[in-house]
PDB file of N, CA, C, O and CB in Angstrom:
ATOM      1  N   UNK A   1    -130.741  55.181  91.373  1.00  0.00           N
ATOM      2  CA  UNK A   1    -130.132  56.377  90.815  1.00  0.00           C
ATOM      3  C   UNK A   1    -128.709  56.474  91.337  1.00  0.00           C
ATOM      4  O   UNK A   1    -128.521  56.264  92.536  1.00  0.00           O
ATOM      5  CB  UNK A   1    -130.953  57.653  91.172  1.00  0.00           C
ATOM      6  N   UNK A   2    -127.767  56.753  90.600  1.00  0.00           N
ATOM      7  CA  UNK A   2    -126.227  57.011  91.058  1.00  0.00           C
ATOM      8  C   UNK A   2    -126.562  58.588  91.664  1.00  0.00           C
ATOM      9  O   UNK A   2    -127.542  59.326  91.758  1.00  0.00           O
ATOM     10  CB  UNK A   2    -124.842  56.939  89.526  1.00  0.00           C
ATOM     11  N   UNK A   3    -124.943  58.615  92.050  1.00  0.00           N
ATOM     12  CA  UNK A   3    -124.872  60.140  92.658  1.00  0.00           C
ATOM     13  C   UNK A   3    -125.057  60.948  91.204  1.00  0.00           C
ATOM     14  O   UNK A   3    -125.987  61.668  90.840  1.00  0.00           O
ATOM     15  CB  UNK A   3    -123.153  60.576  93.590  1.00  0.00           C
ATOM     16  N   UNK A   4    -124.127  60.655  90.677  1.00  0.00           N
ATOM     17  CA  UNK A   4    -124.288  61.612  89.287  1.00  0.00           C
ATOM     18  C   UNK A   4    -125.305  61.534  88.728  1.00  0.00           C
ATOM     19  O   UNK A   4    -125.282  62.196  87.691  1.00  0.00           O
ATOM     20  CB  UNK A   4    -123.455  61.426  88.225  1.00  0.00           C
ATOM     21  N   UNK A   5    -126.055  61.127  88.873  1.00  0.00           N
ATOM     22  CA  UNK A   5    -128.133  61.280  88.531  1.00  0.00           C
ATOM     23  C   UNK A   5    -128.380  62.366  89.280  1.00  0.00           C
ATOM     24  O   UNK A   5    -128.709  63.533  89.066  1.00  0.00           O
ATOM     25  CB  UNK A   5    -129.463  59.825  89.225  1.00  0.00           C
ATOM     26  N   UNK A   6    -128.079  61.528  90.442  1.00  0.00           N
ATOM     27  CA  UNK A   6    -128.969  62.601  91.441  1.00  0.00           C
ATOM     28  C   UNK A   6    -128.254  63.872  91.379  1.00  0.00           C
ATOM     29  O   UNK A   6    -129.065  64.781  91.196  1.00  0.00           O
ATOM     30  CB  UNK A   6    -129.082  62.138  93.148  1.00  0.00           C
ATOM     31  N   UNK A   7    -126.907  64.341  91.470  1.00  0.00           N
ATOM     32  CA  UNK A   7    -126.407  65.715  90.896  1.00  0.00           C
ATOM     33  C   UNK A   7    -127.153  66.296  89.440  1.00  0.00           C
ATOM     34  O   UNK A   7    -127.228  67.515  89.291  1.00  0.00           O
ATOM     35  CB  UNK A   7    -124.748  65.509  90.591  1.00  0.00           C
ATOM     36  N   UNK A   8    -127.674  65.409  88.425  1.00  0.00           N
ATOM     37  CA  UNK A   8    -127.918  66.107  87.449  1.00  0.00           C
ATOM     38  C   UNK A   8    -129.184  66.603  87.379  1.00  0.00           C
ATOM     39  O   UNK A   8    -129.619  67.438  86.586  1.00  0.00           O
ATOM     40  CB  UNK A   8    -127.625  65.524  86.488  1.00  0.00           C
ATOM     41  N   UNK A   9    -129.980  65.795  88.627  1.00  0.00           N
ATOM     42  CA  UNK A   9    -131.330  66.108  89.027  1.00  0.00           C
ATOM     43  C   UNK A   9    -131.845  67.269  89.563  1.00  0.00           C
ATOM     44  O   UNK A   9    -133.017  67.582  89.352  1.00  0.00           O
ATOM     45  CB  UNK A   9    -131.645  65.357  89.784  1.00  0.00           C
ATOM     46  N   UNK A  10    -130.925  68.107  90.395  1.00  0.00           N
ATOM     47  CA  UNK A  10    -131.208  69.075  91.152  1.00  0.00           C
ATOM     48  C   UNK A  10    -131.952  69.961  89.989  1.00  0.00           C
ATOM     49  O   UNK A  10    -131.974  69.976  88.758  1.00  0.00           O
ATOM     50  CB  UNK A  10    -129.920  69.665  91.937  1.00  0.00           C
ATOM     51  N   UNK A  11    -132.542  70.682  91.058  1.00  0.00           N
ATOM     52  CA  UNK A  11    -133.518  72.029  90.230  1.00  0.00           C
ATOM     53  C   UNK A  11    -132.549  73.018  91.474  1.00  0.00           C
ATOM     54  O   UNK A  11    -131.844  72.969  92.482  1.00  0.00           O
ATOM     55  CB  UNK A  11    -136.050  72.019  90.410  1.00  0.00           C
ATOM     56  N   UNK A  12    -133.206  73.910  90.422  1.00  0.00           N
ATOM     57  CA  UNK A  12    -132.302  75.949  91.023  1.00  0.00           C
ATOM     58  C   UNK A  12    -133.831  76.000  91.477  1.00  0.00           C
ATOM     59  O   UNK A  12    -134.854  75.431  91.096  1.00  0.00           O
ATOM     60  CB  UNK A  12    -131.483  77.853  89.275  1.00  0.00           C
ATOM     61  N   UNK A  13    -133.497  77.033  92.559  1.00  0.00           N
ATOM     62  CA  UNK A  13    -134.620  78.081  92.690  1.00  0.00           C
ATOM     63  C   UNK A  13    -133.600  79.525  93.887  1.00  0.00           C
ATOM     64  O   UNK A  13    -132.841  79.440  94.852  1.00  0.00           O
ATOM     65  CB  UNK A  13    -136.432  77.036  93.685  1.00  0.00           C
ATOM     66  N   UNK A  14    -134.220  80.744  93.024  1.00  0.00           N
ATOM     67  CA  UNK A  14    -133.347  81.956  93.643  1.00  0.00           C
ATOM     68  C   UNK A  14    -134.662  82.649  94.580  1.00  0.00           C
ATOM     69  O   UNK A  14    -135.775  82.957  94.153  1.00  0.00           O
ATOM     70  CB  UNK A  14    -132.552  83.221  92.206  1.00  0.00           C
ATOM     71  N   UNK A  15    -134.156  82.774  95.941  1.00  0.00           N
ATOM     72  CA  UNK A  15    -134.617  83.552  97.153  1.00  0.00           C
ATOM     73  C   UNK A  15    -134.065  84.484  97.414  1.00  0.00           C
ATOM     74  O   UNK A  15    -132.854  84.569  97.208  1.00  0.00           O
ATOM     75  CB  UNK A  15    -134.638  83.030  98.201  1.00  0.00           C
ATOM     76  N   UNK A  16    -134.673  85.330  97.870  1.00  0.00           N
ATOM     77  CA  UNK A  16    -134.126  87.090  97.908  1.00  0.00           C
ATOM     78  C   UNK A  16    -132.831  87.253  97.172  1.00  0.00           C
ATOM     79  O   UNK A  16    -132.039  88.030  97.704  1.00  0.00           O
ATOM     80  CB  UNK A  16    -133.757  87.739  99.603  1.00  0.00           C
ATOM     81  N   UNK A  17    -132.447  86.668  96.036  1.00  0.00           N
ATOM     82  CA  UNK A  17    -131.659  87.467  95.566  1.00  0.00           C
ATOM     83  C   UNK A  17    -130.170  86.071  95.543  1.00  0.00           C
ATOM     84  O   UNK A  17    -129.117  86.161  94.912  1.00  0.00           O
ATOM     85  CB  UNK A  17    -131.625  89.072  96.646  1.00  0.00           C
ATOM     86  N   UNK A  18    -130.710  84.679  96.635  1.00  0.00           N
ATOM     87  CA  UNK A  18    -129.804  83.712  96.680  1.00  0.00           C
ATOM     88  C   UNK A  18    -130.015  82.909  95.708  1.00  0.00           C
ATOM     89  O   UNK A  18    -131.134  82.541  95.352  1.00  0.00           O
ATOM     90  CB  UNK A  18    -129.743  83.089  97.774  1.00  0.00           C
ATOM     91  N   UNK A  19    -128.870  82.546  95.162  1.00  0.00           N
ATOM     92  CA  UNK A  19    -129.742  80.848  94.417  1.00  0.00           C
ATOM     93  C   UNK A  19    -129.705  79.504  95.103  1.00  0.00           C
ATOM     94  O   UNK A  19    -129.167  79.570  96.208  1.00  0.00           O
ATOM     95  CB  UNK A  19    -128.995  80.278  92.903  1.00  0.00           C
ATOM     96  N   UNK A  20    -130.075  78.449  94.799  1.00  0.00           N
ATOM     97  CA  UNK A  20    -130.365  77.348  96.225  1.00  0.00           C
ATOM     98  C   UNK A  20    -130.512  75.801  95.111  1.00  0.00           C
ATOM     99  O   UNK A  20    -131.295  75.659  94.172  1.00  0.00           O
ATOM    100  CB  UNK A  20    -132.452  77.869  97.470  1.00  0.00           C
ATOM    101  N   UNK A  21    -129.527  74.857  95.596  1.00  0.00           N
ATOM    102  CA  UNK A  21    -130.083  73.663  94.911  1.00  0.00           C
ATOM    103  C   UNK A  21    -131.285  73.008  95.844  1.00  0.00           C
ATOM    104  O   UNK A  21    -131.365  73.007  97.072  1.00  0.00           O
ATOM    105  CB  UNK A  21    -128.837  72.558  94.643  1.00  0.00           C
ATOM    106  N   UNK A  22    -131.903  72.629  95.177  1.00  0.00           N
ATOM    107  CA  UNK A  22    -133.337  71.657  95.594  1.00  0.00           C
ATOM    108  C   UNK A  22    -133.178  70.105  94.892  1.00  0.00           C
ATOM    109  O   UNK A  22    -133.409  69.722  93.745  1.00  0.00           O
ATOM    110  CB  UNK A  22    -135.013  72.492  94.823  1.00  0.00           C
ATOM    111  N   UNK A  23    -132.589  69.258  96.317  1.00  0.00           N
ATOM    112  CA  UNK A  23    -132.476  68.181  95.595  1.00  0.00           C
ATOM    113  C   UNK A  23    -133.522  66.906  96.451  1.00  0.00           C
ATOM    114  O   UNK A  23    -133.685  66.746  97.661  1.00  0.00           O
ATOM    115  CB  UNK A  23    -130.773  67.875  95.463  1.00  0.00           C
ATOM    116  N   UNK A  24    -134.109  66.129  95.273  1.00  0.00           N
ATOM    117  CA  UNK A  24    -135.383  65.245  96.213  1.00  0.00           C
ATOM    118  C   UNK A  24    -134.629  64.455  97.118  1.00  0.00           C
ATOM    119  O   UNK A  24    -133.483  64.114  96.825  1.00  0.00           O
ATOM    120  CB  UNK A  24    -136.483  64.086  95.283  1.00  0.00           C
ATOM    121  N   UNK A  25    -135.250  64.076  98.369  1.00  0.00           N
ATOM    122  CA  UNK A  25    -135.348  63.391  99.546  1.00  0.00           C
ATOM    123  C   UNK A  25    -134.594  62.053  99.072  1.00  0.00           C
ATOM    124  O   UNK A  25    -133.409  61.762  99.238  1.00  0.00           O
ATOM    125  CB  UNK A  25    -136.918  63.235 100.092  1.00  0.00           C
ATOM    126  N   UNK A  26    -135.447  61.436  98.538  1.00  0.00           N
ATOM    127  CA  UNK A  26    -134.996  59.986  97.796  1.00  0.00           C
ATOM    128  C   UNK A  26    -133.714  60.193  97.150  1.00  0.00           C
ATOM    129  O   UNK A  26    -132.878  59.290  97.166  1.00  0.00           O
ATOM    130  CB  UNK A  26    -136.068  59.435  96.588  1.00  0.00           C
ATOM    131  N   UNK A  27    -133.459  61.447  96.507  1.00  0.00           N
ATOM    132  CA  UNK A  27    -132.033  61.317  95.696  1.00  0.00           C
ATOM    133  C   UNK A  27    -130.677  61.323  96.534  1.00  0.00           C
ATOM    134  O   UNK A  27    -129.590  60.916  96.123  1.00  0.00           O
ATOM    135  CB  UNK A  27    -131.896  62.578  94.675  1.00  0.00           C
ATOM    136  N   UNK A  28    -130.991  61.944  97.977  1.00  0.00           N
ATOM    137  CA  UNK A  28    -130.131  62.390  98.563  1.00  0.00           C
ATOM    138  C   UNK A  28    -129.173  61.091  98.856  1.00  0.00           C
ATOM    139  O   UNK A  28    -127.969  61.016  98.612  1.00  0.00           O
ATOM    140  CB  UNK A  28    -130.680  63.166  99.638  1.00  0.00           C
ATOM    141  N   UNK A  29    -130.118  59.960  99.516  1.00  0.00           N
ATOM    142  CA  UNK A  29    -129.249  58.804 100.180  1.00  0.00           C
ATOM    143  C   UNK A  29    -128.224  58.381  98.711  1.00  0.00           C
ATOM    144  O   UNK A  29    -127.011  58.581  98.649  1.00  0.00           O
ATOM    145  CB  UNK A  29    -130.463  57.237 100.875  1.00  0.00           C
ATOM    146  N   UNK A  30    -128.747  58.001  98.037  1.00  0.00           N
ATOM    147  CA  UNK A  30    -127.493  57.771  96.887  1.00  0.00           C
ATOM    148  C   UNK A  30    -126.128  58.399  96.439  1.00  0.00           C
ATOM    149  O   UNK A  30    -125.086  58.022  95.902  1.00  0.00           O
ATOM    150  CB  UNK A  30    -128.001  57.888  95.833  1.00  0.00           C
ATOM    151  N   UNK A  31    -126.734  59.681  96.993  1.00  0.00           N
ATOM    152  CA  UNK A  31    -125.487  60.784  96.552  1.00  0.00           C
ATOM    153  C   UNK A  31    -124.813  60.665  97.327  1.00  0.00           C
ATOM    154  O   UNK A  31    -123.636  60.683  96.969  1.00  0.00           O
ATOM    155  CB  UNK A  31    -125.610  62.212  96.402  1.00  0.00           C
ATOM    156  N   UNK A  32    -125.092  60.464  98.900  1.00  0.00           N
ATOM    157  CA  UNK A  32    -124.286  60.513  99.879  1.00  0.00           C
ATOM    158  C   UNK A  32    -123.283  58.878 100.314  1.00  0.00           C
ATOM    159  O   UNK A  32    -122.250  58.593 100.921  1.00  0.00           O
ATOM    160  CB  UNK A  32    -125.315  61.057 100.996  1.00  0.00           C
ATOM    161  N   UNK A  33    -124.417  58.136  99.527  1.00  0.00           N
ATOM    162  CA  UNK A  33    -123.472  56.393  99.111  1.00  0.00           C
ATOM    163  C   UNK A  33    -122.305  56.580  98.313  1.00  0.00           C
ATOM    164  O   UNK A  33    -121.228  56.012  98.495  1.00  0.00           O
ATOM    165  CB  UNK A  33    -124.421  55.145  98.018  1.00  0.00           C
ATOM    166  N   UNK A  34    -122.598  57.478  97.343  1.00  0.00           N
ATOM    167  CA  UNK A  34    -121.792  58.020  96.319  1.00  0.00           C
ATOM    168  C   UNK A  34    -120.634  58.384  96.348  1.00  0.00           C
ATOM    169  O   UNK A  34    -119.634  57.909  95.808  1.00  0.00           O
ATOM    170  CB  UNK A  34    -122.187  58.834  95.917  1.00  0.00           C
ATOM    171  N   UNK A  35    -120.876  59.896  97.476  1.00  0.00           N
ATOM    172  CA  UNK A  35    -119.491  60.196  97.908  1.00  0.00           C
ATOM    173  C   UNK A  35    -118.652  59.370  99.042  1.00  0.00           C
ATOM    174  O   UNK A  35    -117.449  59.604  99.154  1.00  0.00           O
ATOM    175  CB  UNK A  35    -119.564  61.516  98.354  1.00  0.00           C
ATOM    176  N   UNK A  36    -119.181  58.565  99.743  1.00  0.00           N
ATOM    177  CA  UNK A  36    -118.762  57.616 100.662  1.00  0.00           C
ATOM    178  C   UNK A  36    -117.711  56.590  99.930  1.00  0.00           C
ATOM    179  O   UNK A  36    -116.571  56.226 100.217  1.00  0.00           O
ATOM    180  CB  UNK A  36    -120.047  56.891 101.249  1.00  0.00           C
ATOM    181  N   UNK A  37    -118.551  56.308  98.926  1.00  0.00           N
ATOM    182  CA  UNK A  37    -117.660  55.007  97.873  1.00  0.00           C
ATOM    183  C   UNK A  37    -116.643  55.634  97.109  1.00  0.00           C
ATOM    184  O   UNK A  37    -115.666  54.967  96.765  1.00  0.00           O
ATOM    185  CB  UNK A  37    -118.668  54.155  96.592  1.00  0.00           C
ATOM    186  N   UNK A  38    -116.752  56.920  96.774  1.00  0.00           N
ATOM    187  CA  UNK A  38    -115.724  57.702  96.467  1.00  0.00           C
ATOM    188  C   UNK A  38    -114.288  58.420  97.250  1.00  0.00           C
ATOM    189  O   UNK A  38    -113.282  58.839  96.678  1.00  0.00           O
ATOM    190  CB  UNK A  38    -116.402  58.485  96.093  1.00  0.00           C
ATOM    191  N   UNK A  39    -114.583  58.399  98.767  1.00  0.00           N
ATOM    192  CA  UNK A  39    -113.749  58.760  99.919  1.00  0.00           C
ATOM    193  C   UNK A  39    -113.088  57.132  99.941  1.00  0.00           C
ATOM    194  O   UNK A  39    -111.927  56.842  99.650  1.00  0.00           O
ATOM    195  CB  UNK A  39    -114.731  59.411 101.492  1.00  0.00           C
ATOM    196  N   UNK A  40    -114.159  56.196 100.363  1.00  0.00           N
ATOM    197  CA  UNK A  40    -113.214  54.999 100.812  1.00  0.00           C
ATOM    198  C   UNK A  40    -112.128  54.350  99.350  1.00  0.00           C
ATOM    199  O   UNK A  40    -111.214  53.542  99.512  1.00  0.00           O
ATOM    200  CB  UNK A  40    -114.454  53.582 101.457  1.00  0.00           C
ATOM    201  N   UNK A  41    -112.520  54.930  98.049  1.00  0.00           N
ATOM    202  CA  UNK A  41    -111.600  54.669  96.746  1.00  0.00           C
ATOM    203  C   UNK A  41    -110.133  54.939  96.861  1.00  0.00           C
ATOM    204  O   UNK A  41    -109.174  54.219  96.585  1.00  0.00           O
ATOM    205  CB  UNK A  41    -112.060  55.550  95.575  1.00  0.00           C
ATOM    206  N   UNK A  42    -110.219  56.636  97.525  1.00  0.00           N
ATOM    207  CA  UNK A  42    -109.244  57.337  97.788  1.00  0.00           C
ATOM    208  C   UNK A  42    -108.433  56.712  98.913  1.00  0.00           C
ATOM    209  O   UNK A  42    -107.216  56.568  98.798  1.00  0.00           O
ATOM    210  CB  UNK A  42    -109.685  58.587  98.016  1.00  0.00           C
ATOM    211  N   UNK A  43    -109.047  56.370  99.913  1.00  0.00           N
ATOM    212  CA  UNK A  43    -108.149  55.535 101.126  1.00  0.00           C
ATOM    213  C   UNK A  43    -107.275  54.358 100.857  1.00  0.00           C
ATOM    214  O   UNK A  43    -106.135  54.178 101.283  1.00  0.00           O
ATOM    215  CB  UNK A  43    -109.074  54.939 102.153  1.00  0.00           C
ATOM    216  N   UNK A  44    -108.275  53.265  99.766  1.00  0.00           N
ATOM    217  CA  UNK A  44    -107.480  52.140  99.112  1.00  0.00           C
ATOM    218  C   UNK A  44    -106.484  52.585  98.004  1.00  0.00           C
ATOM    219  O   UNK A  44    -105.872  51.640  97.505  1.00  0.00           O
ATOM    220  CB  UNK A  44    -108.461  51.126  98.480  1.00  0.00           C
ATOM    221  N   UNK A  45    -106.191  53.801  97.516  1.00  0.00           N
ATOM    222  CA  UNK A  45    -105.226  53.942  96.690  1.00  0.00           C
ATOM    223  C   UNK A  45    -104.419  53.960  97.196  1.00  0.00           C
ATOM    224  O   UNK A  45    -103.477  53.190  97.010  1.00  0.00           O
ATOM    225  CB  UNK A  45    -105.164  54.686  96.004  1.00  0.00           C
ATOM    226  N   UNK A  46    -104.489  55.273  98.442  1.00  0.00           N
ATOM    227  CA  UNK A  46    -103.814  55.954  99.292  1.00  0.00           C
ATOM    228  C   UNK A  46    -102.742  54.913 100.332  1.00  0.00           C
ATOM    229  O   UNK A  46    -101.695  55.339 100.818  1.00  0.00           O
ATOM    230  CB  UNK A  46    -104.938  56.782 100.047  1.00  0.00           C
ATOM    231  N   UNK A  47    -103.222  53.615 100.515  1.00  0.00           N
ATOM    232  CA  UNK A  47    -103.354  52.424 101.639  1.00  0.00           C
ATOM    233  C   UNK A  47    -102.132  51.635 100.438  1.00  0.00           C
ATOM    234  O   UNK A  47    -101.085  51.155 100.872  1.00  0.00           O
ATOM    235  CB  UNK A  47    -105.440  51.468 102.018  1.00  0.00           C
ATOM    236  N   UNK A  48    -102.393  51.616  99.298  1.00  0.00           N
ATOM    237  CA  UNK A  48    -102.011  50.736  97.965  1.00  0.00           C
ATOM    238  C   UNK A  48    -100.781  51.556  97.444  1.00  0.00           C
ATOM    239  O   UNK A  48     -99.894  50.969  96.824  1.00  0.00           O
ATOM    240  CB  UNK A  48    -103.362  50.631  96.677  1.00  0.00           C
ATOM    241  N   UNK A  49    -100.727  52.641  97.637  1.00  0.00           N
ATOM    242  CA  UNK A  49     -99.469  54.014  97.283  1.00  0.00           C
ATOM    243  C   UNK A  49     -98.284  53.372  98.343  1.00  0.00           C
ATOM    244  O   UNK A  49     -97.259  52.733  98.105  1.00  0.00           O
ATOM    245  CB  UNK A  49    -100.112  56.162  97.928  1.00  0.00           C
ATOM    246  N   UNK A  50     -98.854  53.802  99.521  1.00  0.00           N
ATOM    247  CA  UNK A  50     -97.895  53.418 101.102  1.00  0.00           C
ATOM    248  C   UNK A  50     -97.332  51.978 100.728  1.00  0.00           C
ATOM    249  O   UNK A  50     -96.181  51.676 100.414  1.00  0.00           O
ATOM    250  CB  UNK A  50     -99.066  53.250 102.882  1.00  0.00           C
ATOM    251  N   UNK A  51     -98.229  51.338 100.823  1.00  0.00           N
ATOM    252  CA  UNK A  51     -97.662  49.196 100.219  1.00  0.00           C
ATOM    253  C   UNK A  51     -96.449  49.184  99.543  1.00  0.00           C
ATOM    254  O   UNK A  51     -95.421  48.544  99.765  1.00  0.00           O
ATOM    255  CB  UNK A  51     -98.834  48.190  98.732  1.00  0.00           C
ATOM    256  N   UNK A  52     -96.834  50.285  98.371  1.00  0.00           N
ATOM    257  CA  UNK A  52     -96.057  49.711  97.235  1.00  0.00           C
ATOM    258  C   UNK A  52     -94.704  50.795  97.474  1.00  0.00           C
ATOM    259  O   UNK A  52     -93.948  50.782  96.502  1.00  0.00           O
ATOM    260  CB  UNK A  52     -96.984  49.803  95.517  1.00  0.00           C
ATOM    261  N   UNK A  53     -94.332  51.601  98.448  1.00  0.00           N
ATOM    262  CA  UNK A  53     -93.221  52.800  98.378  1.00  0.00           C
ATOM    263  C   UNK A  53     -92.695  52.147  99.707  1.00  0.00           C
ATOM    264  O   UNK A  53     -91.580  52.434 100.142  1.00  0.00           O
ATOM    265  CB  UNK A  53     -93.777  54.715  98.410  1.00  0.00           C
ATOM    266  N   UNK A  54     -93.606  51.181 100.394  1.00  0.00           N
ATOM    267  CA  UNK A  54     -92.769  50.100 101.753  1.00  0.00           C
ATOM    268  C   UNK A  54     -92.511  48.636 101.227  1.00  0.00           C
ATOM    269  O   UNK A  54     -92.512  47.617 101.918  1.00  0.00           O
ATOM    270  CB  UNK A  54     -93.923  49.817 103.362  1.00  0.00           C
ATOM    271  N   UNK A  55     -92.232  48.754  99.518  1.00  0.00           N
ATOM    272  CA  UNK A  55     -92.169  47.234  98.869  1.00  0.00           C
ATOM    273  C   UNK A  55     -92.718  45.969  99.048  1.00  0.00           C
ATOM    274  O   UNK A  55     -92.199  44.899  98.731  1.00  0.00           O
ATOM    275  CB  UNK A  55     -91.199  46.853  98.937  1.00  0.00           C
ATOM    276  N   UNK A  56     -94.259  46.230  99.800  1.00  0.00           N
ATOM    277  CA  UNK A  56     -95.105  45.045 100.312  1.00  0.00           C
ATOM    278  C   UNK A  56     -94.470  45.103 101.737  1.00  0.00           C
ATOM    279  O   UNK A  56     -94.494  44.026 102.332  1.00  0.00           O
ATOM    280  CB  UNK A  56     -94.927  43.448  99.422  1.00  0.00           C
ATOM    281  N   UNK A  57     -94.064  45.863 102.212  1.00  0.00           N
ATOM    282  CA  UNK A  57     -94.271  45.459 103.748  1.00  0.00           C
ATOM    283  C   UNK A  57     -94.971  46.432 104.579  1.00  0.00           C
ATOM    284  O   UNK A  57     -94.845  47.654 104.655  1.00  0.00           O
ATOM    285  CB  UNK A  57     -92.943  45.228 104.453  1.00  0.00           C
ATOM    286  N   UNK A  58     -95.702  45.651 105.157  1.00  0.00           N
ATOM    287  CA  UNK A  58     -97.299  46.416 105.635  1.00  0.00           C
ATOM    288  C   UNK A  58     -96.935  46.986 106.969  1.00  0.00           C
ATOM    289  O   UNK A  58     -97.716  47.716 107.580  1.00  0.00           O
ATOM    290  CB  UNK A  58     -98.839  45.198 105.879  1.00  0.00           C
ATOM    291  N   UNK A  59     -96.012  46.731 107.324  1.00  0.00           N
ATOM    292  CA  UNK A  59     -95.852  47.569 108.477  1.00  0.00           C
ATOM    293  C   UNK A  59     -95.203  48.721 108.667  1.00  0.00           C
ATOM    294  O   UNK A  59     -95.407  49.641 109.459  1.00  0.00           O
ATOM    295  CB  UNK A  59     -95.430  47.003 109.239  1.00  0.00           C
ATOM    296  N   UNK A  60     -93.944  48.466 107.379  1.00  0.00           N
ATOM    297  CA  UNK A  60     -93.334  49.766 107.312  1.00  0.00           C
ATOM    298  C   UNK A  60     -94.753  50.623 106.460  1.00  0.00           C
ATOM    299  O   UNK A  60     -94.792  51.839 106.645  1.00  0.00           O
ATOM    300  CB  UNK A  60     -91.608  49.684 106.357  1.00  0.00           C
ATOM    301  N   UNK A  61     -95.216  50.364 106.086  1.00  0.00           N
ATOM    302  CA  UNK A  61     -96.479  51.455 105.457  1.00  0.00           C
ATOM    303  C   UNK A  61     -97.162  51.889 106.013  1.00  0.00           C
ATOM    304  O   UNK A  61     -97.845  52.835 105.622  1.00  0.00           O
ATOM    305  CB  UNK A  61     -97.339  51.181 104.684  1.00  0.00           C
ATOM    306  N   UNK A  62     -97.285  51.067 107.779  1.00  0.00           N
ATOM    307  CA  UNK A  62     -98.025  51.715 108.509  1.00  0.00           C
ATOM    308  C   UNK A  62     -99.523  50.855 109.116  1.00  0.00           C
ATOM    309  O   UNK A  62    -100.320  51.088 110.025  1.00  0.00           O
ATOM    310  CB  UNK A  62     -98.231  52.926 107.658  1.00  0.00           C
ATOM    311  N   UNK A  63     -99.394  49.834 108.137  1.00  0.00           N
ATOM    312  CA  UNK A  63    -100.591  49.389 108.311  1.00  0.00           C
ATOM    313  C   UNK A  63    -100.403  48.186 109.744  1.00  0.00           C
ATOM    314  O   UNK A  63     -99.330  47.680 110.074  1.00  0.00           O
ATOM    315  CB  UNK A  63    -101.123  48.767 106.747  1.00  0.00           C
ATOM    316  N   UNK A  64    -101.941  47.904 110.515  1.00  0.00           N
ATOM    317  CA  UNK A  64    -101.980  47.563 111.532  1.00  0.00           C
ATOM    318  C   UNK A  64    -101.726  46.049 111.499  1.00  0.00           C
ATOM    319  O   UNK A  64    -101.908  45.676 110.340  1.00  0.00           O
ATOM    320  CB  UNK A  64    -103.042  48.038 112.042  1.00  0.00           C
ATOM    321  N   UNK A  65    -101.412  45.116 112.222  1.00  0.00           N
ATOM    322  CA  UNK A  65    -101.853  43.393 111.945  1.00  0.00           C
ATOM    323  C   UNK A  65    -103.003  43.192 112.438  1.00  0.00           C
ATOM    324  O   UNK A  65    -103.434  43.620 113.509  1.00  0.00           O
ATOM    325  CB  UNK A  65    -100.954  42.211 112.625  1.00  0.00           C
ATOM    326  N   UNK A  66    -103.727  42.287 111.376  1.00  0.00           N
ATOM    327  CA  UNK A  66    -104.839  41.891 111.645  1.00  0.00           C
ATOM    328  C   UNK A  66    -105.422  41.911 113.006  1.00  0.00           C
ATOM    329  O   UNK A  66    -106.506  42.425 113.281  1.00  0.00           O
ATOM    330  CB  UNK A  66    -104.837  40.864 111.208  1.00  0.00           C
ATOM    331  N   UNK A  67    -104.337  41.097 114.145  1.00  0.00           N
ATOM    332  CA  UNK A  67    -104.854  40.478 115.228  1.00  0.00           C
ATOM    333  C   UNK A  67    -105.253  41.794 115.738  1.00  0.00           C
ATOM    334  O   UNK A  67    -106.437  41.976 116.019  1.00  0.00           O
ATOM    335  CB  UNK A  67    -103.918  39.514 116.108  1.00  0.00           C
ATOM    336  N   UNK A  68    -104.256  42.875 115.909  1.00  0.00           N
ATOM    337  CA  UNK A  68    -104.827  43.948 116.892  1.00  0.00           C
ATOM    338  C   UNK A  68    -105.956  44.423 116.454  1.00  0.00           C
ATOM    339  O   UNK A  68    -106.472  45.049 117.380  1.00  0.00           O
ATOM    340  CB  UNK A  68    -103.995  45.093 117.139  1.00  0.00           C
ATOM    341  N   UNK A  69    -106.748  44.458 115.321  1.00  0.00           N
ATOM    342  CA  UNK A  69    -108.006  45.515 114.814  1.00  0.00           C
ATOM    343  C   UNK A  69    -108.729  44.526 114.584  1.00  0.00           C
ATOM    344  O   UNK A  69    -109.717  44.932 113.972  1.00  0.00           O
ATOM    345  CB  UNK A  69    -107.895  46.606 113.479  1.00  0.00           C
ATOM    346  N   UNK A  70    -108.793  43.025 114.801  1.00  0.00           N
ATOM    347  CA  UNK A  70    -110.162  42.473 113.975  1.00  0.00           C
ATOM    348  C   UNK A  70    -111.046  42.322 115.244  1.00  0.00           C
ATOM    349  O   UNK A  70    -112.244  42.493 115.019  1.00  0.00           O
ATOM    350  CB  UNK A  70    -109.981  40.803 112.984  1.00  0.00           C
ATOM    351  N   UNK A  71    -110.715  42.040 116.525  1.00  0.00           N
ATOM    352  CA  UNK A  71    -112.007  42.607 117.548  1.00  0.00           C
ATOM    353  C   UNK A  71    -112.440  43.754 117.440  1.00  0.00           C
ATOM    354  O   UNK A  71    -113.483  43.892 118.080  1.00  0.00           O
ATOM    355  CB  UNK A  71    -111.787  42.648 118.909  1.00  0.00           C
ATOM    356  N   UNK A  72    -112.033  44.863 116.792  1.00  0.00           N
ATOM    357  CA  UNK A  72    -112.457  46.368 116.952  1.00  0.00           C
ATOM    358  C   UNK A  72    -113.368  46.241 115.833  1.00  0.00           C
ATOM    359  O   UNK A  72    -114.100  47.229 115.868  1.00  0.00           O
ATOM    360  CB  UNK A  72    -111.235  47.653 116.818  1.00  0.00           C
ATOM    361  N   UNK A  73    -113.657  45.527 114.902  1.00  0.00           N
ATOM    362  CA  UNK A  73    -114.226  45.515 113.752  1.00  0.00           C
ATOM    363  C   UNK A  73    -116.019  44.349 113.929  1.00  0.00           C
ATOM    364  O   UNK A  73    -117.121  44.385 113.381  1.00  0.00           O
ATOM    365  CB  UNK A  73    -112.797  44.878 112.628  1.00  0.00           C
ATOM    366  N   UNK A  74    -115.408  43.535 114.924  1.00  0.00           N
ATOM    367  CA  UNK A  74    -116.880  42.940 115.351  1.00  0.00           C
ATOM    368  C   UNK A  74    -118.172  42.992 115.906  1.00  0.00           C
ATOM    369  O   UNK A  74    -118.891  41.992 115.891  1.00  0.00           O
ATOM    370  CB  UNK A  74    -116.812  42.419 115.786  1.00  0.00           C
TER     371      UNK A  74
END
């Protein structure tokens, strides 16, 4: 199921007067893959915006060299 399943899945139910989404157990992990893959989209634009306004140079954009971050990544 995508996130947008599982958003279209929810059921309502109103308590004293609140209303409340009820969304299944199983649907949840997807939705939350969902918005994850949707945050890290925004970072690579965001990462791809900087690149291209530092004319391909990755440092004036900010970005790190490999060597210093690829032990932090192992």
């Amino acid at each position: 199921m995508t996130g947008l399943e599982a958003l279209q899945s929810v059921q309502y139910v109103t308590v004293k007067g609140k209303r409340f989404v009820v969304l299944d157990a199983e649907d949840w992990e997807p939705l939350i893959e969902w918005l994850e893959a949707l945050e890290d989209l925004e970072i690579a634009r965001e990462a791809l915006v900087a690149l291209q306004r530092a004319r391909g140079d990755r440092e004036k954009a900010g970005w790190l060299p490999w060597e210093e971050i690829r032990g932090g990544l192992e």
